[in-house]
TORPA-216230 format. One line per field, with one value per residue (C-alpha): chain; x negated, y, z negated; residue number from 1. Coordinates in steps of 0.2 Angstrom, whole numbers, plus 2048, in hexadecimal, padded with zeros to 3 digits. Layout:
residues N
kette (A	...) .
c1 (X	...) .
c2 (Y	...) .
c3 (Z	...) .
nr (NUM	...) .
//
This chain:
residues 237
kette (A	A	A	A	A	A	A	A	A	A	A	A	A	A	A	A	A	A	A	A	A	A	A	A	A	A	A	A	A	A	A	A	A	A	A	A	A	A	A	A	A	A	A	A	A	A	A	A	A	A	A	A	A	A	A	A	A	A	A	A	A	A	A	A	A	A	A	A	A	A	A	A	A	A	A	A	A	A	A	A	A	A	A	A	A	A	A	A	A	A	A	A	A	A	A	A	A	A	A	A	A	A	A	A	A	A	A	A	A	A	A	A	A	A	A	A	A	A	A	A	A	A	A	A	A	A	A	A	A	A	A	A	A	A	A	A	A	A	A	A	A	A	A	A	A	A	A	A	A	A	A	A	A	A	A	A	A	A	A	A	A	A	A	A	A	A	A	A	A	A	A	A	A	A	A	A	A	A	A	A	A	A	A	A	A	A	A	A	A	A	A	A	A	A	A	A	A	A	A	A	A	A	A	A	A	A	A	A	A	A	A	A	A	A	A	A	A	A	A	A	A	A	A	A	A	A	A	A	A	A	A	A	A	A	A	A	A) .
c1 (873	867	861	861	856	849	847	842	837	82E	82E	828	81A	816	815	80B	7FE	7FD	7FA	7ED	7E6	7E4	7DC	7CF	7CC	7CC	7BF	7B2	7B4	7B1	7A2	79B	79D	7A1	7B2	7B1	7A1	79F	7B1	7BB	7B2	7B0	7AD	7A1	799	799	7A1	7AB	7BD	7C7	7D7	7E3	7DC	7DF	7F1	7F8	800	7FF	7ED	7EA	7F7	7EF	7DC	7E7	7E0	7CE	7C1	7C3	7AE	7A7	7B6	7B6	7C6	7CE	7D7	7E7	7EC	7EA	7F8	800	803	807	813	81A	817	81D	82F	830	82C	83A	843	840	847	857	85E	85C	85A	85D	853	849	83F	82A	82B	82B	821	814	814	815	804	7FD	7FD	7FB	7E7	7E5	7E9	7E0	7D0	7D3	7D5	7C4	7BA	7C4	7C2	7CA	7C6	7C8	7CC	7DC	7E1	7E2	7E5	7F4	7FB	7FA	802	810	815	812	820	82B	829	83C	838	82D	83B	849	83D	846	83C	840	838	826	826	825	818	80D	80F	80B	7FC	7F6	7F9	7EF	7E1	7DF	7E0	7D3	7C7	7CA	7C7	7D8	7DB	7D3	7D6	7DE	7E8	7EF	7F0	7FC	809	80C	80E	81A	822	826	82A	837	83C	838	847	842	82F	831	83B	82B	81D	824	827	813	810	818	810	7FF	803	80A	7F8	7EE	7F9	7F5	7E4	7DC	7D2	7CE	7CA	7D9	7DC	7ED	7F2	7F5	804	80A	80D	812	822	825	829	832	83C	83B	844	850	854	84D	856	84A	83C	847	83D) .
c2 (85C	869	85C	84C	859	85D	84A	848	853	84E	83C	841	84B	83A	830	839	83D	82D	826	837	82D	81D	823	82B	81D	810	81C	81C	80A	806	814	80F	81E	81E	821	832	83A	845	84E	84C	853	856	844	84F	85D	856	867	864	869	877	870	879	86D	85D	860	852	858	868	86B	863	870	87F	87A	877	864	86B	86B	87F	87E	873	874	861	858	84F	83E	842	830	833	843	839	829	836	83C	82B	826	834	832	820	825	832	823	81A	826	82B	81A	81B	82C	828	818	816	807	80A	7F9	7FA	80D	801	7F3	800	809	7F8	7F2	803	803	7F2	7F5	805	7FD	7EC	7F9	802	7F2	7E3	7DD	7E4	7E7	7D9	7DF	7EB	7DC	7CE	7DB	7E3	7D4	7CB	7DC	7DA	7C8	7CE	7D9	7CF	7C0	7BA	7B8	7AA	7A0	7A4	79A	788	77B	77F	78F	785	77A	789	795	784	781	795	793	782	78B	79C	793	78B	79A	7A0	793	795	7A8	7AD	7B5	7B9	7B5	7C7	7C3	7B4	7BA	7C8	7BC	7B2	7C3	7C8	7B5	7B6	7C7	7CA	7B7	7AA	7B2	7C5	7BE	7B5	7C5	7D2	7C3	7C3	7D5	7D7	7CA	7D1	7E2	7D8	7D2	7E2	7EB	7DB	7DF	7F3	7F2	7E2	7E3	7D2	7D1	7DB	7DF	7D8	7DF	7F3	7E8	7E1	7F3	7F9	7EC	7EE	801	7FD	7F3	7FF	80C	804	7F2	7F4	7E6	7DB	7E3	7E4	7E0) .
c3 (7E9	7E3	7D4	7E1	7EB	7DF	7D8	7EC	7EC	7DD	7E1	7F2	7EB	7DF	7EB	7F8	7E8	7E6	7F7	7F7	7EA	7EF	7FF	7F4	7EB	7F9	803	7F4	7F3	805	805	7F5	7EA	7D8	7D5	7C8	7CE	7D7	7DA	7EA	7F9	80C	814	821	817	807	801	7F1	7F3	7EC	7E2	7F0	7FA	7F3	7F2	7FC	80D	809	806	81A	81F	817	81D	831	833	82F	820	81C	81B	829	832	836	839	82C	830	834	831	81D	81D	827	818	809	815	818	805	7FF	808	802	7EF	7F2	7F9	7E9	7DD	7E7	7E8	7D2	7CE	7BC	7BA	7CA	7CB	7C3	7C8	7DA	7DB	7D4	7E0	7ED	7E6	7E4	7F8	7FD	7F3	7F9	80D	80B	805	812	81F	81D	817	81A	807	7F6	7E2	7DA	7CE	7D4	7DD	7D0	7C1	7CD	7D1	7BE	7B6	7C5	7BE	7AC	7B0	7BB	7B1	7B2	7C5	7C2	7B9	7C5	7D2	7D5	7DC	7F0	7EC	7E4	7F1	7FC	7F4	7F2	806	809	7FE	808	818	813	80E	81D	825	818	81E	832	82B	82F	821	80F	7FF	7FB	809	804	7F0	7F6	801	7F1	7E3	7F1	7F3	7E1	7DE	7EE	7EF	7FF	80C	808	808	81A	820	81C	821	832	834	830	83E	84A	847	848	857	85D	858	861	870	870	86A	86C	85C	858	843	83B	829	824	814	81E	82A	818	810	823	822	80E	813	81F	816	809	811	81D	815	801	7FB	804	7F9	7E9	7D8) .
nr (1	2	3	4	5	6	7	8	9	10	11	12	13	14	15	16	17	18	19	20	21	22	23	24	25	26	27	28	29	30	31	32	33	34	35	36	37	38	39	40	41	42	43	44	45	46	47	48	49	50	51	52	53	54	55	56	57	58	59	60	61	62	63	64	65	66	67	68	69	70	71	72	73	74	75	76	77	78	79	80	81	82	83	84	85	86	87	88	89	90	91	92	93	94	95	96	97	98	99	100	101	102	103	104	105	106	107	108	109	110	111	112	113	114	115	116	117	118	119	120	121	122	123	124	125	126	127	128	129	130	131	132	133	134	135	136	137	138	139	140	141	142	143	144	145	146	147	148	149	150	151	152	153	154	155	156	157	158	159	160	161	162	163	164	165	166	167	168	169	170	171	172	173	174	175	176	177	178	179	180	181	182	183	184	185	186	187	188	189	190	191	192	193	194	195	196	197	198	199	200	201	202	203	204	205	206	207	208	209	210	211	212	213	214	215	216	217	218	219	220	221	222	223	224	225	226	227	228	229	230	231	232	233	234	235	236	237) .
//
């Protein structure tokens, strides 16, 4: 117990770094600011940070929700997915403590940058998304021979479909490069399942808020957790 414990916790703490991470990233992207200059600092004062405060979840808790120098409130939205992120990763490596799946950690840490980055700009890397997605074939390359014909006809018929949603501006490209890695990857039943979950939660934002251009890449990663931790065979890799 005290072993499954502390594999928890470290994955917990993976995970949340991660996502601690990829909300970094995302932000200098979206704001234009070179990714390795200058170090991580205060989005309000500028001030660089102190290592005890970029501790994920913990370095929020220590500063109470607020910059320790200007005393501006930090987002309490991004503690809020290392929290979430964190508990999956632990999620992760408790259902294979011995051999858990890098695999899936990465395709996690994948749709989590790219939602992040769609959220504040409503576009993504090129790069990140095209290499992400070619390295997630590379690696699961038996999946594209396990494919049988019913399966192509589909992916062709999604991609038809996105595009015309790409051209009534619908969706994007990202958007539509995404639904067919995660076609392939999870198979066309497990795909439809997390394609209508990410619907309904459109809907169900459009219904509360009444925002009319939303990104759709966040409600993706919102129904692959969920899956994630209550049905993972559906996400299985």
């Amino acid at each position: 117990m005290i072993i499954l414990l502390l594999i928890f916790l470290i994955a917990f703490f993976i995970g949340a770094s991660l996502a601690s991470f990829a909300g970094c990233v995302a932000w200098r992207f979206a704001n234009n600011v070179p990714q390795t200059i200058p170090r991580s600092f205060c989005e309000n004062c500028r001030h660089e940070l102190c290592f005890w405060q970029l501790i994920p979840v913990v370095g929020y808790l220590l500063q109470g929700g607020r910059c320790a120098f200007c005393k501006h409130k930090i987002p309490g939205h991004e503690t809020l997915i290392e929290i979430v992120f964190g508990l999956f990763c632990g999620k992760i490596f408790l259902l294979h403590p011995d051999s858990p799946n890098l695999l899936t950690l990465f395709l996690s840490a994948w749709l989590l940058f790219l939602a992040w980055t769609d959220a504040l700009k409503f576009c993504v890397p090129a790069a990140s998304l095209y290499g992400g997605g070619a390295l997630l074939l590379l690696c699961r390359i038996d999946a594209l021979a396990q494919r049988n014909a019913i399966d192509w006809c589909f992916l062709l018929l999604l991609f038809c479909l996105m595009k015309l949603f790409e051209q009534k501006q619908m969706f994007g490209a990202a958007d539509t490069f995404v639904c067919l890695i995660l076609s392939v990857l999870f198979g066309i039943q497990n795909f439809c399942f997390l394609l209508f979950l990410s619907c309904c939660l459109i809907i169900l934002h459009y219904a509360f808020f009444h925002q009319k251009m939303l990104p759709f890449i966040p409600f993706i990663l919102c129904s692959y957790l969920f899956f994630g931790c209550f049905f993972p065979q559906v996400i299985n890799v």
